[in-house]
C-alpha positions in Angstrom: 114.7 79.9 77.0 117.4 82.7 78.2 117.9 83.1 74.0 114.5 83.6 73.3 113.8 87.5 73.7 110.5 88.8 71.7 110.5 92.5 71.5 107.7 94.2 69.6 109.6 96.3 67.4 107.3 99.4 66.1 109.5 99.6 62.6 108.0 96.3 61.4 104.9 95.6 63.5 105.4 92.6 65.1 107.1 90.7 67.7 110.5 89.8 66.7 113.1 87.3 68.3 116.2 90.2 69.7 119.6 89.6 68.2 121.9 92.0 69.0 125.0 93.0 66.3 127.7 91.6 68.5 126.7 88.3 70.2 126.8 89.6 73.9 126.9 93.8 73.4 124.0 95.9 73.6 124.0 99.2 72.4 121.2 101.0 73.6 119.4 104.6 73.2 116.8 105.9 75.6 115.3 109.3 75.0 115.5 111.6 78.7 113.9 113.9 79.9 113.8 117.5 78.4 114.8 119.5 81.5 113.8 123.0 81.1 110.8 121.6 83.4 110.4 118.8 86.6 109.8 115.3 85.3 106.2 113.9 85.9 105.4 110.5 86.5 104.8 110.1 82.9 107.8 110.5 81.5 109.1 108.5 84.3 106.9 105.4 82.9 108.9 105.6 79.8 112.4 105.3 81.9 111.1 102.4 84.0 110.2 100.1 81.0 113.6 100.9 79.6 115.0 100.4 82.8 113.6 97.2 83.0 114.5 96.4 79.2 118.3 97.0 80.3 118.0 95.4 83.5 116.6 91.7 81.6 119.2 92.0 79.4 121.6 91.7 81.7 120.0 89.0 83.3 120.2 87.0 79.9 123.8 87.8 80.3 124.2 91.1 77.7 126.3 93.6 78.7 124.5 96.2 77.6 125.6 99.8 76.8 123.0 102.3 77.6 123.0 105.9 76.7 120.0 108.6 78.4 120.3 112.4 77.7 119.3 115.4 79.1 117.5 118.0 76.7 118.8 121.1 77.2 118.7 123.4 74.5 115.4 124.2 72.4 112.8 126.5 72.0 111.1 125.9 75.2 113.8 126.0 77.4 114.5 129.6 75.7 110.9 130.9 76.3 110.8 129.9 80.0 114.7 130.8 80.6 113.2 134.5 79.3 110.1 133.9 81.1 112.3 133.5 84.5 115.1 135.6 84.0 117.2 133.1 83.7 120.5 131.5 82.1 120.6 128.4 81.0 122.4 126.6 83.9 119.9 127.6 86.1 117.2 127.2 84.6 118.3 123.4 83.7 120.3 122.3 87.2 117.3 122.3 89.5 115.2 119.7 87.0 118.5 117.4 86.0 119.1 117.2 90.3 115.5 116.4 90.5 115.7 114.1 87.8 119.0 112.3 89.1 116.9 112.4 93.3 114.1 110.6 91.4 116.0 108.5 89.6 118.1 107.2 92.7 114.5 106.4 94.9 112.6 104.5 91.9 116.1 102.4 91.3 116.5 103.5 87.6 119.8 102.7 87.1 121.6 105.2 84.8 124.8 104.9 82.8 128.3 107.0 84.6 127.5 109.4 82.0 124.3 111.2 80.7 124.8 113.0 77.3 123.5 117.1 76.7 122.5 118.7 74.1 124.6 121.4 75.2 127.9 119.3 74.8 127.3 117.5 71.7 126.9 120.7 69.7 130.6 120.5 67.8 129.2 116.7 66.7 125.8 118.0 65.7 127.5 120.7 63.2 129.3 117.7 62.0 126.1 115.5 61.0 124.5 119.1 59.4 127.6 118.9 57.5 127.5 115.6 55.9 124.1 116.3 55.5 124.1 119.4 53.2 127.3 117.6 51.4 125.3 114.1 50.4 122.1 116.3 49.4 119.5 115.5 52.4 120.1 119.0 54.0 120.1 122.5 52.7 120.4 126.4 54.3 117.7 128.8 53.8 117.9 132.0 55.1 120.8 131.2 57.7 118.7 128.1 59.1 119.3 124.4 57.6 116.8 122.2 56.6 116.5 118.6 56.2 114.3 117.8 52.9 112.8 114.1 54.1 111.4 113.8 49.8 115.1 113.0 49.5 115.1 110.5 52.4 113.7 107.3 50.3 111.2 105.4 52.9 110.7 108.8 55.1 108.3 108.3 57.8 107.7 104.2 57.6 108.4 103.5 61.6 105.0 106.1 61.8 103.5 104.4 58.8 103.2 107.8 57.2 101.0 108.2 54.5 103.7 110.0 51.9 100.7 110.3 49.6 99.5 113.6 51.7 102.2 115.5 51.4 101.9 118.4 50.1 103.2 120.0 46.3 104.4 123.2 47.7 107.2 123.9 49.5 107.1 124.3 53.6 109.4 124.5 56.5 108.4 123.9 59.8 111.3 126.0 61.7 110.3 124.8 65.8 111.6 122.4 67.3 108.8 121.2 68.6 104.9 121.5 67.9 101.9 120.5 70.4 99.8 117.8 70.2 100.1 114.5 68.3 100.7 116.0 64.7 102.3 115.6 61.1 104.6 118.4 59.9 103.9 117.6 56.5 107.2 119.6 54.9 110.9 119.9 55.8 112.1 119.9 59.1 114.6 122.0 60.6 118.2 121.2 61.6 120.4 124.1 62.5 118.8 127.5 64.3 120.7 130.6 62.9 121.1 133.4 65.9 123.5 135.9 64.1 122.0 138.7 66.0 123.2 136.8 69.3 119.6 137.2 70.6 119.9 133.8 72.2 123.0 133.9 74.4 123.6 130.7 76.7 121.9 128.8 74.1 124.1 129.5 70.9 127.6 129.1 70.0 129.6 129.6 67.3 130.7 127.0 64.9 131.8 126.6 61.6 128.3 126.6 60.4 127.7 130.5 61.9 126.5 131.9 65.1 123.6 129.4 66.3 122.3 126.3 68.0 121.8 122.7 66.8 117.3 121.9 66.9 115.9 119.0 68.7 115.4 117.6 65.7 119.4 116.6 65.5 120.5 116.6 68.8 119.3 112.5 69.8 121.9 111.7 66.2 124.4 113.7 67.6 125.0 112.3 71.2 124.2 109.2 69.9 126.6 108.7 67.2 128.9 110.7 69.7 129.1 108.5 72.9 127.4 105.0 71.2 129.1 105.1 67.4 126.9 105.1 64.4 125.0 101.7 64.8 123.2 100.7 67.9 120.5 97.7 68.3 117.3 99.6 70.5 116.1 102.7 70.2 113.4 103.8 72.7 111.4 106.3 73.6 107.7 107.5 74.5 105.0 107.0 72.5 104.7 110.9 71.5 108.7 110.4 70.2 106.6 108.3 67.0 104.9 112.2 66.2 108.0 113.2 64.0 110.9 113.1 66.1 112.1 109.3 65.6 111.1 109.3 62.0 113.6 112.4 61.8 116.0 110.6 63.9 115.7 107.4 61.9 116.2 109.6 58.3 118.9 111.8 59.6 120.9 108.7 60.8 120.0 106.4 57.6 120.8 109.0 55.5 124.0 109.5 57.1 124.9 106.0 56.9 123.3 104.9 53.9 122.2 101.3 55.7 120.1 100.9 59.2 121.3 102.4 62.2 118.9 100.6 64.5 116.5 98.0 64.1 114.6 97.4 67.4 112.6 100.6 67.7 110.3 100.2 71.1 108.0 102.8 72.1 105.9 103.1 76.0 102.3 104.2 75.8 100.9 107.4 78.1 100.0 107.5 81.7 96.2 109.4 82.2 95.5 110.5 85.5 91.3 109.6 86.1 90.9 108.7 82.6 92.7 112.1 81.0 95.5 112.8 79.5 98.2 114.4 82.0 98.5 118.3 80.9 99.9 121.3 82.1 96.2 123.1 81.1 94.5 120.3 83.0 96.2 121.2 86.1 96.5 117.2 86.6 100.6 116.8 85.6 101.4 114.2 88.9 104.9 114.5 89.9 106.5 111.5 92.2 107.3 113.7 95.7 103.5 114.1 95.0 103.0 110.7 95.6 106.0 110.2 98.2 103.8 112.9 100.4 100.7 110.3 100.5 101.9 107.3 101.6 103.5 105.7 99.3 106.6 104.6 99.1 109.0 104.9 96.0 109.0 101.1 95.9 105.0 101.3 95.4 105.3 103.6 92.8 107.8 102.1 90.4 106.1 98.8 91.1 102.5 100.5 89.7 104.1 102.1 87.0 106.0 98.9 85.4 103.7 96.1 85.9 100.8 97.3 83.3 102.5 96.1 79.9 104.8 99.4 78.5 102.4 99.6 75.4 99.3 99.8 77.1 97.8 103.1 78.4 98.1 103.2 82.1 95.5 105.3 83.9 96.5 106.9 87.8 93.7 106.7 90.6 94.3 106.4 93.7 92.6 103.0 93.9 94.9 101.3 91.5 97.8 102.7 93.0 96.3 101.4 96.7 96.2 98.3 95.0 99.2 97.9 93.4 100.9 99.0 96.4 99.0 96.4 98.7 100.1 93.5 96.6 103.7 94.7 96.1 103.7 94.5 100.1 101.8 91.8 100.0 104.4 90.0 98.0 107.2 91.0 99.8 105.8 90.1 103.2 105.7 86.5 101.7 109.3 87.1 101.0 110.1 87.9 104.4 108.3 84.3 105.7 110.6 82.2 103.3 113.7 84.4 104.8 112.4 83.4 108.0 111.6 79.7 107.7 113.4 77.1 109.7 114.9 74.0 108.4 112.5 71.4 109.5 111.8 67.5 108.4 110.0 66.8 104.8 110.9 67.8 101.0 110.0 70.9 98.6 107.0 70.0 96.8 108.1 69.9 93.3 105.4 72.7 92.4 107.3 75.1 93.8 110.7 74.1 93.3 113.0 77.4 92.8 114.0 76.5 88.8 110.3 76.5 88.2 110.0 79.7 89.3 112.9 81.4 87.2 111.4 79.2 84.3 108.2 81.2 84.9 109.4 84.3 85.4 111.9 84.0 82.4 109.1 82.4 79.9 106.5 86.0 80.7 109.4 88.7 80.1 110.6 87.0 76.9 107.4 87.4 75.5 108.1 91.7 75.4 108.8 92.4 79.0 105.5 90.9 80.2 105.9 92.3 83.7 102.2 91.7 84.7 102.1 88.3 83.7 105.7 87.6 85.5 104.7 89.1 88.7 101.6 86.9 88.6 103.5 83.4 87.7 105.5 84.7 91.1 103.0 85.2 93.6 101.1 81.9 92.8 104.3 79.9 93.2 105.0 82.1 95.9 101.9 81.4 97.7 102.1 77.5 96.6 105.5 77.7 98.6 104.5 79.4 101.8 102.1 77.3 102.4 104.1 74.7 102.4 106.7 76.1 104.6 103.6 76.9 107.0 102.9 73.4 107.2 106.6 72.7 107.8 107.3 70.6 104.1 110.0 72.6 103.7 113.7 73.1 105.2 116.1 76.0 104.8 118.0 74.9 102.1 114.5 74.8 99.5 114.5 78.2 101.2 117.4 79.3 100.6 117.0 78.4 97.0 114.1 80.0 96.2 115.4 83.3 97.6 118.7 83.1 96.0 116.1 83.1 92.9 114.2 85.6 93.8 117.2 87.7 94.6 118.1 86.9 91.0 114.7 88.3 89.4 114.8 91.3 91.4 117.9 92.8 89.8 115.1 92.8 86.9 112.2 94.2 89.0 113.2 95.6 91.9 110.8 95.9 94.3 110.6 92.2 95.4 113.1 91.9 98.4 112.3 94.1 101.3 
């Protein structure tokens, strides 16, 4: 069973069994946070699913090689640096502590290092490079260019109709664009700033005066800190809008064979049925949530058991109830810890390999969380019952938390 991983991998379409590269190595890349603003609970979705993705991994017995970065140069971060009155390093510290305070209370665990735009820019003038020497890439008036007509198969993890694009010539020079929409023409790769109208977010490089666009900076940290083929690339649902596609041509390209093969991608949180915006007024961030009641443990609980590729709307009543049988759960927990050997056997319903078994059998079938935690509280329930009417001694006990302690290095939020 522990060899029988199904991911749903969005570059084919279907569930597929996992096989890493190297037998028992992971190499992993998780798209972080953009941190010329707080993270929201939304983007926090996406780093929970991942998290649990790494964390079942190792419980198979990977050792897995994770890489997150912080965004920290584009054209956002220079609007609202100007906006502020602020450098860079400013602007960005505040949001990557935040991040890194957040991170600690909803147990994300995060790899020693987490890569920067800002320090990978030497390796993204490298990939330009290469670019503009195989063909791909091209300058136009001191910007570069990536041409994706001369990427064969552009836009397939999308499923992009090529059969829309458009005759004429067009460059889309931003890094990013709002809303969930096609740049149907070349996309850019290099931002020219001869004038030095930019300073804290240029440099100078063998390329010219400039900075690197959003559009190479995931290839460039990745091929930097990971090398230049991975197995899983993740990300947010909004990353399949343009920027994986780029990610996936600029790295293909590059290498002239696959790069990564398991691409997985976590759906939206909506907060009362809407989408979370800035122009809603309805962006939720986690302190938010802290402030009501809710503990950290509730939140990450509500925001990983819904299945990653299924939209998952806020309220306050789901999150009540989420966090009533998270407690509920671990209250049941604390009555196994607490039972006393006494005469009688485990009934064999409830015996502690059945429950691994269970919990092992939902998460291979892509990280069903849901249907895990479910299979957990049954036999849960099934077993404190039992230990209520005194059928069970300590050491059936002590087995099934020794299991459970087992599964929560997956879940965390089990174990009080």
């Amino acid at each position: 069973m522990r060899n029988s991983l199904y991911l749903y991998n969005t570059l084919t379409g279907k569930k597929e069994l996992f096989k890493p590269r190297r037998d028992k190595e992971v190499k992993m890349f998780t798209c972080g946070p953009s941190i010329y603003a707080r993270p929201h609970v939304g983007n926090y979705r996406s780093f929970l699913y991942e998290d649990v993705l790494q964390r079942y991994l190792e419980y198979l017995g990977y050792n897995v090689q994770r890489l997150i970065n912080f965004t920290d140069v584009e054209d956002k971060a220079i609007v609202k640096a100007r906006e502020k009155n602020l450098t860079r390093e400013k602007l960005i510290t505040p949001n990557a502590e935040q991040f890194m305070t957040d991170a600690a209370a909803l147990k994300i665990k995060l790899p020693p290092h987490i890569a920067r735009s800002s320090t990978s820019v030497d390796q993204a003038v490298h990939l330009i490079e290469r670019l503009i020497e195989k063909g791909y890439a091209y300058r136009h008036k001191g910007d570069v260019f990536f041409d994706p007509l001369k990427f064969k198969g552009f836009g397939r993890l999308f499923g992009l109709d090529m059969g829309r694009w458009p005759k004429e010539k067009r460059r889309f020079r931003r890094d990013t664009y709002t809303g969930m929409r096609w740049n149907l023409g070349d996309f850019i790769l290099w931002h020219d700033d001869k004038s030095r109208g930019n300073e804290g977010f240029s440099w100078d490089t063998a390329i010219g005066r400039g900075r690197p666009a959003w559009n190479i900076q995931d290839a460039a940290m990745i091929t930097k800190h990971l090398g230049c083929e991975i197995d899983i690339c993740c990300g947010g649902v909004d990353n399949l809008y343009r920027h994986h596609d780029y990610t996936l041509a600029i790295m293909d390209s590059l290498l002239g064979r696959e790069f990564a093969h398991y691409w997985l991608h976590g759906e939206h949180v909506i907060v009362n049925g809407a989408k979370m915006s800035k122009s809603k007024g309805n962006i939720v961030y986690l302190q938010e949530l802290l402030k009501q009641g809710f503990s950290a443990e509730h939140v990450r609980f509500f925001l990983v058991r819904e299945h990653y590729r299924k939209k998952l709307d806020l309220t306050g009543d789901r999150l009540r109830e989420a966090a009533g049988r998270i407690d509920s759960i671990r209250s049941m927990t604390q009555e196994i810890r607490n039972c006393r050997k006494t005469k009688g056997g485990a009934d064999t319903t409830a015996t502690p390999d059945k429950l691994t078994n269970a919990f092992e059998r939902k998460m291979n079938d892509d990280l069903d969380v849901k249907g895990a935690v479910d299979e957990i509280e049954s036999r849960l329930a099934g077993f404190v019952a039992l230990t209520r009417a005194h059928k069970v001694g300590r050491d059936a006990c002590e087995k099934v938390l020794g299991n459970l302690k087992r599964i929560d290095q997956v879940l965390q939020v089990l174990l009080v």
